[in-house]
LUMTOR-712997 format. One line per field, with one value per atom (N, C-alpha, C): residue number from 1; residue in three letters; atom name; x, y, z. Coordinates in steps of 0.05 Angstrom, whole numbers, plus 5000, padded with zeros to 4 digits. Each point is the difference from the previous one (the first is absolute). Example, Ala and Ser with C-alpha at 12.3 -4.5 7.8 and 13.67 -1.06 7.14 Angstrom:
2
resi: c(1,1,1,2,2,2)
resn: c(Ala,Ala,Ala,Ser,Ser,Ser)
name: c(N,CA,C,N,CA,C)
X: c(5264,4982,5018,4993,5016,4985)
Y: c(4886,5024,5024,5021,5024,5022)
Z: c(5156,5000,5000,4986,5001,5014)
END
This chain:
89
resi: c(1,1,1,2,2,2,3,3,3,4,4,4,5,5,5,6,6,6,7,7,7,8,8,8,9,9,9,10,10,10,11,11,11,12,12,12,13,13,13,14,14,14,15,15,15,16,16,16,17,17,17,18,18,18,19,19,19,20,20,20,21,21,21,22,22,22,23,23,23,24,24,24,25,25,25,26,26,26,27,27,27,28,28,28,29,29,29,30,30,30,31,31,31,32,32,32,33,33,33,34,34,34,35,35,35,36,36,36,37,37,37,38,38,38,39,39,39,40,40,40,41,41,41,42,42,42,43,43,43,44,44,44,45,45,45,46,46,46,47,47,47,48,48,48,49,49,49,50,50,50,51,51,51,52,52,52,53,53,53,54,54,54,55,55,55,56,56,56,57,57,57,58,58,58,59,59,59,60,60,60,61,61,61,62,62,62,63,63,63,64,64,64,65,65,65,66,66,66,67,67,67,68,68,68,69,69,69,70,70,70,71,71,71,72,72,72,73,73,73,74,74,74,75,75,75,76,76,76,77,77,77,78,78,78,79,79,79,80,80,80,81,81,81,82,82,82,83,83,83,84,84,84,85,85,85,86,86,86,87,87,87,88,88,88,89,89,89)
resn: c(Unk,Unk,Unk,Unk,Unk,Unk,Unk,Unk,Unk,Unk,Unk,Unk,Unk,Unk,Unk,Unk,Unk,Unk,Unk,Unk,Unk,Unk,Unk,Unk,Unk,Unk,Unk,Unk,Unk,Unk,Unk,Unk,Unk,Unk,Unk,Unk,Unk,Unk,Unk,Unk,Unk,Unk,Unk,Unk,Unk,Unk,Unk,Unk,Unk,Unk,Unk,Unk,Unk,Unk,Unk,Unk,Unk,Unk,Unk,Unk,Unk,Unk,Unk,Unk,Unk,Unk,Unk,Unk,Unk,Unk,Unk,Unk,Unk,Unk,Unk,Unk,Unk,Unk,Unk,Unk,Unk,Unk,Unk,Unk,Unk,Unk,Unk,Unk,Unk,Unk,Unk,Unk,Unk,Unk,Unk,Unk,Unk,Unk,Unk,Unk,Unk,Unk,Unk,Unk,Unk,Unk,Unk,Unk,Unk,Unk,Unk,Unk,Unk,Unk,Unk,Unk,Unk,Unk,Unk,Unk,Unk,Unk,Unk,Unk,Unk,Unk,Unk,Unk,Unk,Unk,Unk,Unk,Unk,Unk,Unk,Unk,Unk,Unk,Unk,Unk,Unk,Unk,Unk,Unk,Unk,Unk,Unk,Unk,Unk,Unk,Unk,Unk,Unk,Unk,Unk,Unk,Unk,Unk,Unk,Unk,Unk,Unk,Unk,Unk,Unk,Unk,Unk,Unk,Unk,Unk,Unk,Unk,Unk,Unk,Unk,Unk,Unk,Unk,Unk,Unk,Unk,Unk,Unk,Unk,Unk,Unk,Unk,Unk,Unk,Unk,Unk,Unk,Unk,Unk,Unk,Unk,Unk,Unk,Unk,Unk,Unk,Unk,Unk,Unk,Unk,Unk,Unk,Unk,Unk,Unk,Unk,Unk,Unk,Unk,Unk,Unk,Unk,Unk,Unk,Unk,Unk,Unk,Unk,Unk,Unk,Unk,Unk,Unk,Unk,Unk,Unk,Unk,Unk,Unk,Unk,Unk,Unk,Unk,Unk,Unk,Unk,Unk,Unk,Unk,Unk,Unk,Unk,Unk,Unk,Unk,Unk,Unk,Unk,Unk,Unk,Unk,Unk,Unk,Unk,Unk,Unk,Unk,Unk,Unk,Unk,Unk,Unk)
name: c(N,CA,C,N,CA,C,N,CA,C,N,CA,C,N,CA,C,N,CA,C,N,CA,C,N,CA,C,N,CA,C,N,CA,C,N,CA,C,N,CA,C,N,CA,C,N,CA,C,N,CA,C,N,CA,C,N,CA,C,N,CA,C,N,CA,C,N,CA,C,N,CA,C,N,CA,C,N,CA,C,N,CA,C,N,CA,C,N,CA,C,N,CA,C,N,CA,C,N,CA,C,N,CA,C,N,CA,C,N,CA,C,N,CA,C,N,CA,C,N,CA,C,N,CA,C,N,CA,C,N,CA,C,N,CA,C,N,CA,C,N,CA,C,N,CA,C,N,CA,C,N,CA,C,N,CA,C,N,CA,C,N,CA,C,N,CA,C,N,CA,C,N,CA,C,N,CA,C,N,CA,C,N,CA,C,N,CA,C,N,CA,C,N,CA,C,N,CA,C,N,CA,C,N,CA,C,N,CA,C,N,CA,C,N,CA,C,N,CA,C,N,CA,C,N,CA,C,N,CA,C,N,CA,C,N,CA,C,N,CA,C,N,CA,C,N,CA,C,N,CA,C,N,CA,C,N,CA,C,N,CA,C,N,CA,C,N,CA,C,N,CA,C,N,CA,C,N,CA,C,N,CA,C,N,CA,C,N,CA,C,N,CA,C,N,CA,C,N,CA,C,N,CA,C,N,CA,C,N,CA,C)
X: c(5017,4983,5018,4995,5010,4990,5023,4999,5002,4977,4990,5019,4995,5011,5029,5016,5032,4993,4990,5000,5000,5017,4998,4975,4989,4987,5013,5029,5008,5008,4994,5005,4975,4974,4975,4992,5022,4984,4988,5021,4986,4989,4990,4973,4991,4989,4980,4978,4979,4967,4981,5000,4983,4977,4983,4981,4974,5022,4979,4984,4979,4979,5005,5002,5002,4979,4985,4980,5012,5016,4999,4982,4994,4974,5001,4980,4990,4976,4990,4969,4996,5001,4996,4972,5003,4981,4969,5001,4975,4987,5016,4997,5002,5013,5006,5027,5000,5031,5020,5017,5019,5015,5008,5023,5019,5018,5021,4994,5009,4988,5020,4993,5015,5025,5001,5020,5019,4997,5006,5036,5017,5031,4994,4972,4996,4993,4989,4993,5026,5013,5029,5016,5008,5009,5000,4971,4985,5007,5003,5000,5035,5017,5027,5005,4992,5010,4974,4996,4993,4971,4977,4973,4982,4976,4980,4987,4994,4984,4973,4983,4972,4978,5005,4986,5016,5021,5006,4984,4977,4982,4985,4999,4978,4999,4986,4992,5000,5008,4998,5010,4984,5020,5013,5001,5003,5029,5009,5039,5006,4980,5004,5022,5012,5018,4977,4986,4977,4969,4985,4981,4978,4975,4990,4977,4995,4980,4984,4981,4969,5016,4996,4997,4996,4977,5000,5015,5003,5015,5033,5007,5024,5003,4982,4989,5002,4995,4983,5030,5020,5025,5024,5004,5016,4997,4974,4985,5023,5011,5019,5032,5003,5020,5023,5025,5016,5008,5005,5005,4989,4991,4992,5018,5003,5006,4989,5002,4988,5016,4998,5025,4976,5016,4988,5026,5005,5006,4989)
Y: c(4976,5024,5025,5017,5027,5020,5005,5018,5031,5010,5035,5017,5003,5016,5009,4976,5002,5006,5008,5008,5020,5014,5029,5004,5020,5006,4987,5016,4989,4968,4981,4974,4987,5014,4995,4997,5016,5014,4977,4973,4979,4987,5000,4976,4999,4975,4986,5009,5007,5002,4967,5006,4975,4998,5016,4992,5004,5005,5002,5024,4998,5021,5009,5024,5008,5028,4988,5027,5002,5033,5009,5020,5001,5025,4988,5023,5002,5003,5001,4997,5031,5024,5020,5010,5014,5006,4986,5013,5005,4967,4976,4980,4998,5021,5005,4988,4985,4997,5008,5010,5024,4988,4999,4987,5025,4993,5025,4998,5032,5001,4986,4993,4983,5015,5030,5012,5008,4985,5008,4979,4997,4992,4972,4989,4974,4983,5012,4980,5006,5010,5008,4973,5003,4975,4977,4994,4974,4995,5015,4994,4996,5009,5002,4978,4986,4973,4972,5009,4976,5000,5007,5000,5018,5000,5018,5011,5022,5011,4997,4988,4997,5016,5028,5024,5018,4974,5025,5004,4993,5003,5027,5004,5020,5028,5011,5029,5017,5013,5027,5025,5019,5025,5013,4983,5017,4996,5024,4996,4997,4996,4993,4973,4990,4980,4973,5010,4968,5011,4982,5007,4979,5008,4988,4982,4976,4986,4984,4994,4980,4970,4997,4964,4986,5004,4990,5007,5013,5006,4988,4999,4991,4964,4991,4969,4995,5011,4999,4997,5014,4995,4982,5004,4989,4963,5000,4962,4985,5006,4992,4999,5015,5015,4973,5002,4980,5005,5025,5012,5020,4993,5025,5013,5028,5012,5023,4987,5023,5026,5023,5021,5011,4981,5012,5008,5011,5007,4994)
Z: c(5000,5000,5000,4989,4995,5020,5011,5026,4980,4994,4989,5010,5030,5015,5000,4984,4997,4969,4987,4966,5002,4983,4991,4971,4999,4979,4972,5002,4962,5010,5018,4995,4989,5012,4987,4976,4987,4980,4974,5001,4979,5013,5031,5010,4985,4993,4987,5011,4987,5016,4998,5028,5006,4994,4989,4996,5027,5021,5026,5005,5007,5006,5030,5008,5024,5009,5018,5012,5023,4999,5022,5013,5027,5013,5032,5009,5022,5003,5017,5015,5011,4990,5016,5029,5022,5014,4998,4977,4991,4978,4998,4997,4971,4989,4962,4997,4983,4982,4991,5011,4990,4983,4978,4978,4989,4988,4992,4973,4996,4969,4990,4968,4988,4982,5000,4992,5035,5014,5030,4995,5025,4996,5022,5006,5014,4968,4987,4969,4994,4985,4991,5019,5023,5013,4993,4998,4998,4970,4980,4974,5000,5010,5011,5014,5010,5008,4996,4976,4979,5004,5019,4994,4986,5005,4982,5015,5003,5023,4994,5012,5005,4990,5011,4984,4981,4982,4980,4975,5006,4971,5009,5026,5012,4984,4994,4985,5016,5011,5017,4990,5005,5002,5025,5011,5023,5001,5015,4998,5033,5017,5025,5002,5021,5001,5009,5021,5001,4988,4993,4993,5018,5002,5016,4983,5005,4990,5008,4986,5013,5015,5013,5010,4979,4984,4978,4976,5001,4978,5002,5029,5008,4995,5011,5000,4969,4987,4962,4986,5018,4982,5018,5027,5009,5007,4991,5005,4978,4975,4980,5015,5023,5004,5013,4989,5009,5030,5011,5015,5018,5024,5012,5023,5001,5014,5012,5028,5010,5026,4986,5005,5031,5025,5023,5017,5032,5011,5029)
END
């Protein structure tokens, strides 16, 4: 297994993409889905060490860094998802 954490960026740079689906988010206050936009540097990562980010098909305009979304709407795309992560504290 490939320890990330000792890679530098330009060692990345020919990963292979796996093919893996990854949703990352949280559960905000208020019981909404927070996901990062998909022009945000958590997709950029994820596409950087070989996966696909989950909501990079998403349409937004918004230039915020998270965007907030339905339960459903979160469920509707991350159910495919190879990977879940969830960014808590």
């Amino acid at each position: 297994m490939i320890n990330l954490r000792d890679l530098t960026i330009e060692e990345l740079k020919d990963f292979k993409n796996t093919g893996k689906t990854v949703a990352f988010f949280y559960v905000n206050s208020n019981g909404a889905v927070v996901i990062r936009n998909p022009k945000d540097y958590i997709p950029k990562m994820i596409d950087i060490a070989g996966g696909k980010y989950a909501f990079a098909d998403l349409k937004t305009d918004q230039t915020a860094s998270s965007i907030q979304i339905t339960m459903e709407e979160f469920f509707a795309t991350a159910v495919d998802a190879d990977y879940l992560i969830y960014n808590g504290s």
